[in-house]
C-alpha positions as CSV (number, residue, x, y, z in Angstrom):
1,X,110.7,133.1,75.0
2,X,111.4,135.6,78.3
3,X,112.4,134.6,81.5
4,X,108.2,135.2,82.7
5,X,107.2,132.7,80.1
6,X,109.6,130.3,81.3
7,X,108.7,130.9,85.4
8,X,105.1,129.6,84.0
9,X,106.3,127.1,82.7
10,X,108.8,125.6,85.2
11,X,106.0,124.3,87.7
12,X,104.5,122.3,85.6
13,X,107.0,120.8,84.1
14,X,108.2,120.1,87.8
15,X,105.1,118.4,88.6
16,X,105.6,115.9,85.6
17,X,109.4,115.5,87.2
18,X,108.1,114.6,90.0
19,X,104.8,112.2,88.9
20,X,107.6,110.3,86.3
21,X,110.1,109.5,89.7
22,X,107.1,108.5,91.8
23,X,104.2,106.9,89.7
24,X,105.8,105.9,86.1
25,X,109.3,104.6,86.6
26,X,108.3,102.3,89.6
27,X,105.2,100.4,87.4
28,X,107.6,100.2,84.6
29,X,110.0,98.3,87.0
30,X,107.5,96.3,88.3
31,X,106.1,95.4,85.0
32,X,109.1,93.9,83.9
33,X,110.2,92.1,86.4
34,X,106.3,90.3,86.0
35,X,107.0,89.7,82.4
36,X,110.8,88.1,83.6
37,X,108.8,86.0,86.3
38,X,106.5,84.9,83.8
39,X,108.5,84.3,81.0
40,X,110.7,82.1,82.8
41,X,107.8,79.8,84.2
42,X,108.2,76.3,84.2
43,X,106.6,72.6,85.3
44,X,106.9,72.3,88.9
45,X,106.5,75.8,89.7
46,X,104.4,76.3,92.4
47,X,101.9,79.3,91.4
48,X,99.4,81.5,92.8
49,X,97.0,83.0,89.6
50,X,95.6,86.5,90.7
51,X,91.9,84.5,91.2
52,X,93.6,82.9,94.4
53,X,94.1,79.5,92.9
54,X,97.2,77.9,94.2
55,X,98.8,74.8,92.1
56,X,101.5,73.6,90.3
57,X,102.2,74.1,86.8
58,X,102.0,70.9,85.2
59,X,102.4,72.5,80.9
60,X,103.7,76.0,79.7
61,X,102.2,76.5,76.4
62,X,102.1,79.8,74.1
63,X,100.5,82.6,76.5
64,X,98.3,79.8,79.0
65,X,99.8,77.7,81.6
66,X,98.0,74.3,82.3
67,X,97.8,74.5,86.8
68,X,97.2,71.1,88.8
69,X,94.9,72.6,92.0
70,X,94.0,69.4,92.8
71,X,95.3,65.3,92.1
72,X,93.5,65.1,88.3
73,X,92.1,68.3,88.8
74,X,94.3,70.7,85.9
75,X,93.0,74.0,84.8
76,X,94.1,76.1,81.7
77,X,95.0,79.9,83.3
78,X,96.4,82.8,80.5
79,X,100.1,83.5,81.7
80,X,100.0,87.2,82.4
81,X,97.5,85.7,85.2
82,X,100.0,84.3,87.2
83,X,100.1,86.9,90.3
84,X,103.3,85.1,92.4
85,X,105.5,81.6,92.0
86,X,105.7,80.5,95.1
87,X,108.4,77.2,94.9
88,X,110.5,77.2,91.6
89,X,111.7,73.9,90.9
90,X,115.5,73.1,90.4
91,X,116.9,73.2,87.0
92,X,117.5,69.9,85.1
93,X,121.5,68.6,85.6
């Protein structure tokens, strides 16, 4: 390869420089700090599911949570649903 064939080159690898830093990297983060916030789910936890429900989680099971949205009323939601914890409850002593 010559220099020329290299200036052609340069810009585009640039542009993927520059869509990694500002589009990639940042969902990455953000994905797994959603999988730490789901993964460490537990009864109590206050949650809001990306549908809008708010309630508390009243069973973590494998990949569904089971959410109280109302006295008696419990729903079964699929984990990776859960948009936002709003109240964490203490840990046991």
């Amino acid at each position: 390869m010559d220099v020329g064939a290299l200036g052609q080159f340069l810009p585009l690898i640039l542009i993927f420089g520059i869509m990694y830093m500002l589009l990639i990297r940042p969902q990455q983060k953000k994905m797994k700090e959603h999988k730490a916030m789901i993964d460490a789910l537990r009864r109590g936890d206050q949650v809001v599911t990306q549908g809008g429900l708010i309630g508390k989680v009243s069973k973590v099971k494998d990949g569904e949570v089971e959410v109280e949205i109302a006295d008696g009323v419990k729903v079964r939601v699929v984990q990776a649903t859960i948009a936002q914890v709003l109240n964490k409850t203490e840990p046991a002593a």
